[in-house]
C-alpha positions in Angstrom: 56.7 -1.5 172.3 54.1 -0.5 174.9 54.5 2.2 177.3 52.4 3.3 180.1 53.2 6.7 181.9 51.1 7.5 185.5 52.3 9.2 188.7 53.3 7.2 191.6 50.5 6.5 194.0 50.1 4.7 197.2 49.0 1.0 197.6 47.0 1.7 194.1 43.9 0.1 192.8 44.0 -2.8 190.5 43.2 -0.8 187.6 46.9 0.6 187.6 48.3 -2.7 188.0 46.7 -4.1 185.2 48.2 -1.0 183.5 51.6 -2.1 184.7 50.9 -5.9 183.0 50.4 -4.8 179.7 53.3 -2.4 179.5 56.7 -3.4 178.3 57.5 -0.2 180.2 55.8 1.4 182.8 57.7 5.1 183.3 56.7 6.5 186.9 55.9 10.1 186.3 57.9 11.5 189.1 59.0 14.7 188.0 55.2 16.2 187.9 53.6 18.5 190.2 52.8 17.0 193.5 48.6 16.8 193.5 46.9 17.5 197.0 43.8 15.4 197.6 44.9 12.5 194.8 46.4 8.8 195.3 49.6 10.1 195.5 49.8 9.6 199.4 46.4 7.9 200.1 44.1 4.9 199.1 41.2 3.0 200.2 40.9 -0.3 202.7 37.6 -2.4 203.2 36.7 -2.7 206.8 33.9 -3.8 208.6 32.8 -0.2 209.5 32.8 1.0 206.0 35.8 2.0 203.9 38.7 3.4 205.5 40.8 6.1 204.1 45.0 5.4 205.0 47.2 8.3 204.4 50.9 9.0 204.3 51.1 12.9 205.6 53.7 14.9 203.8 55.2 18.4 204.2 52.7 20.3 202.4 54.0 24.5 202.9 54.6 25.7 199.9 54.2 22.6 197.9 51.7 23.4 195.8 52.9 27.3 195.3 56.0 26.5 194.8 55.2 23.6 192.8 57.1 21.0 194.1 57.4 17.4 191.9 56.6 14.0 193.7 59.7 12.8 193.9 60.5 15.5 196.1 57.6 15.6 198.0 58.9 15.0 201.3 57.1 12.4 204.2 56.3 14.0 207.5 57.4 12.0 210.6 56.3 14.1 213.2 53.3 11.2 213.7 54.1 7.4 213.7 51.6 7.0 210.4 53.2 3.9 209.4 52.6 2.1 212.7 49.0 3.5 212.2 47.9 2.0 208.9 49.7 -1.3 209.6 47.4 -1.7 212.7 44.8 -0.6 210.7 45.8 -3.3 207.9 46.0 -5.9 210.4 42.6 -5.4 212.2 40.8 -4.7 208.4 42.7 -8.5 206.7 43.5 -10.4 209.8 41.3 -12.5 209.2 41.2 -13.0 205.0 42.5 -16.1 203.9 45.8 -15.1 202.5 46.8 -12.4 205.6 49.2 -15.1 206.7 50.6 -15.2 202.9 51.5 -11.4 203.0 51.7 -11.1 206.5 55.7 -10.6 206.7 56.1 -8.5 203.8 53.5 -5.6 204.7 55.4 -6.0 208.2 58.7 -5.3 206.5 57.1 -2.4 204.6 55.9 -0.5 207.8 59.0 -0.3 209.5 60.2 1.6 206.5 60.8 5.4 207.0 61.4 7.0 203.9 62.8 10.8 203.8 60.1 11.6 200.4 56.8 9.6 199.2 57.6 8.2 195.9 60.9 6.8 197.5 58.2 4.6 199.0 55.2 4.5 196.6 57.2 3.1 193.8 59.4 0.9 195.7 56.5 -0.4 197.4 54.4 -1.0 193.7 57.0 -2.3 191.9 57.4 -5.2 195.0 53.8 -5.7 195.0 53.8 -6.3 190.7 56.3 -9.1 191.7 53.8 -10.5 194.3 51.5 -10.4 191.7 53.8 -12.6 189.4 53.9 -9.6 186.7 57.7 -10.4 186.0 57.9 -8.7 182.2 57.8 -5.3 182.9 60.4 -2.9 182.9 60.3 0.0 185.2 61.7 3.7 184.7 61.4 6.9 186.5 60.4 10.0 184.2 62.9 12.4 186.8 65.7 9.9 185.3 64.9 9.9 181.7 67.1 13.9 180.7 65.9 17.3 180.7 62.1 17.0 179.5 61.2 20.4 177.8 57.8 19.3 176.3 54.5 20.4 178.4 51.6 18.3 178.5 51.1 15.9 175.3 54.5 17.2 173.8 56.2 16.1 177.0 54.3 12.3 177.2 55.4 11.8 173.0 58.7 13.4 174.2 58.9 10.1 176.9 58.1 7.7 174.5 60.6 8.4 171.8 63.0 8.2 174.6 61.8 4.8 175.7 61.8 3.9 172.0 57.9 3.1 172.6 55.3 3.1 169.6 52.2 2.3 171.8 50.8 4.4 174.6 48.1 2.9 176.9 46.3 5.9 178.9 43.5 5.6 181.7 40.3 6.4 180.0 39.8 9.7 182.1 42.3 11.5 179.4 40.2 11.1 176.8 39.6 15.0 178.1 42.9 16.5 177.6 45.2 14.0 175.3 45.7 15.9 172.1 45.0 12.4 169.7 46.2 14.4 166.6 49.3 14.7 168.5 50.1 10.9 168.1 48.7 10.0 165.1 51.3 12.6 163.7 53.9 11.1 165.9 53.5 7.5 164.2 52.3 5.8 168.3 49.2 4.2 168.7 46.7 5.5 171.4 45.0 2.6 173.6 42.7 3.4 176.4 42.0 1.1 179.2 38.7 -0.4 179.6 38.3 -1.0 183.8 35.9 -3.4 183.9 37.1 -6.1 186.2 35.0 -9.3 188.1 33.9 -9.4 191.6 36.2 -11.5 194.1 35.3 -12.3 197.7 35.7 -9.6 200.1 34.7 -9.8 204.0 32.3 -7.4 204.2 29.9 -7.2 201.3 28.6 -4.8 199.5 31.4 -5.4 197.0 33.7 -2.2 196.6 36.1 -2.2 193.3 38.0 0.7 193.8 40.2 -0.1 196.8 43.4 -0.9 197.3 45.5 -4.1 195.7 46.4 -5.4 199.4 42.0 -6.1 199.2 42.7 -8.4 196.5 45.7 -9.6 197.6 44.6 -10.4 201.2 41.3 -12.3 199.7 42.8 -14.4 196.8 46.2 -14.5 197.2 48.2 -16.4 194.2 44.9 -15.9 192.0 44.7 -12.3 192.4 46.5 -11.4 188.8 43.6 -13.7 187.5 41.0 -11.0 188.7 43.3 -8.7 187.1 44.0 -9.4 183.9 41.0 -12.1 182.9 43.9 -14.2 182.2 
């Protein structure tokens, strides 16, 4: 069985999708430190001033000395940030061919006010995987999976045997810490992902292929898993 584990992010890239349909579990690492300045609580849109940062602000004192996982990282609501990216969703896509498609649904996910930011990152992914027609997947949260002890390595083998998984897909950027050995002994096979994806249409060339999935989305709509997967 196939097992991917990654921290929640926001909107993510199509890379983590793709990550999402070839797992027969995807594990939402939930329970890890909270990292400032990553996709946790930001991503990338395509507009026709450049690209365009959109970031969910969070209650950041003491976070990081103290810590503090991502699933209890909590959403600060002292700006109306949800009304802000929507309009800047709407004036980036409005006009892409599928905006009418999605239209609704982003609606419905911007009048959401979650209390902490995975509450909406991984509701908000898994939803979108469904858009995407990835239907096979099953999703679990690591914070729901027993008292972890392991650290690093130890504690992504320690996931797996829970799950019951014998096949770990990673991003290729762990090549630098993942202790290989580690697996081998532990009888689960080690596949990296190889992100090499094709172009699609987006409105304002030069092509950009790390943004967000609503970019693909927006532009090709019910063949968007196609520029995905290959498939």
């Amino acid at each position: 069985m196939k097992c991917v584990i990654l921290q929640p992010s926001y909107i993510p890239w199509r890379g983590y999708f793709h990550q999402i349909f070839k797992a027969d579990v995807f594990v939402f690492y939930d329970d890890v430190q909270y990292d400032k300045n990553g996709w946790r609580n930001r991503n990338l849109i395509k507009t026709a001033q450049g690209l365009q940062w959109l970031t969910i602000p969070v209650k950041t004192k003491g976070i990081i000395s103290e810590n503090i996982p991502i699933n209890q990282t909590p959403v600060a609501w002292d700006k109306p940030w949800n009304a802000h990216h929507w309009r800047g969703i709407q004036f980036a896509y409005k006009k892409s061919p599928f905006f009418n498609k999605f239209v609704e649904y982003f609606s419905d996910v911007y009048s959401r006010k979650p209390d902490f930011l995975s509450e909406f990152t991984i509701q908000t992914t898994i939803e979108i995987s469904n858009l995407l027609g990835i239907k096979a997947t099953n999703f679990l949260k690591s914070s729901e999976l027993g008292n972890l002890t392991g650290e690093k390595t130890d504690r992504l083998i320690e996931i797996l045997n829970i799950v019951g998984a014998d096949h770990y897909i990673s991003g290729p950027a762990a090549r630098e810490y993942i202790e290989k050995e580690k697996f081998e002994k532990a009888g689960i096979e080690l596949e990296y992902m190889n992100y090499e994806y094709p172009e699609y249409p987006q409105l304002y060339p030069p092509f950009e292929p790390k943004v967000s999935i609503i970019d693909l989305l927006f532009m090709t709509g019910p063949e968007a898993l196609k520029y995905i997967t290959g498939e």
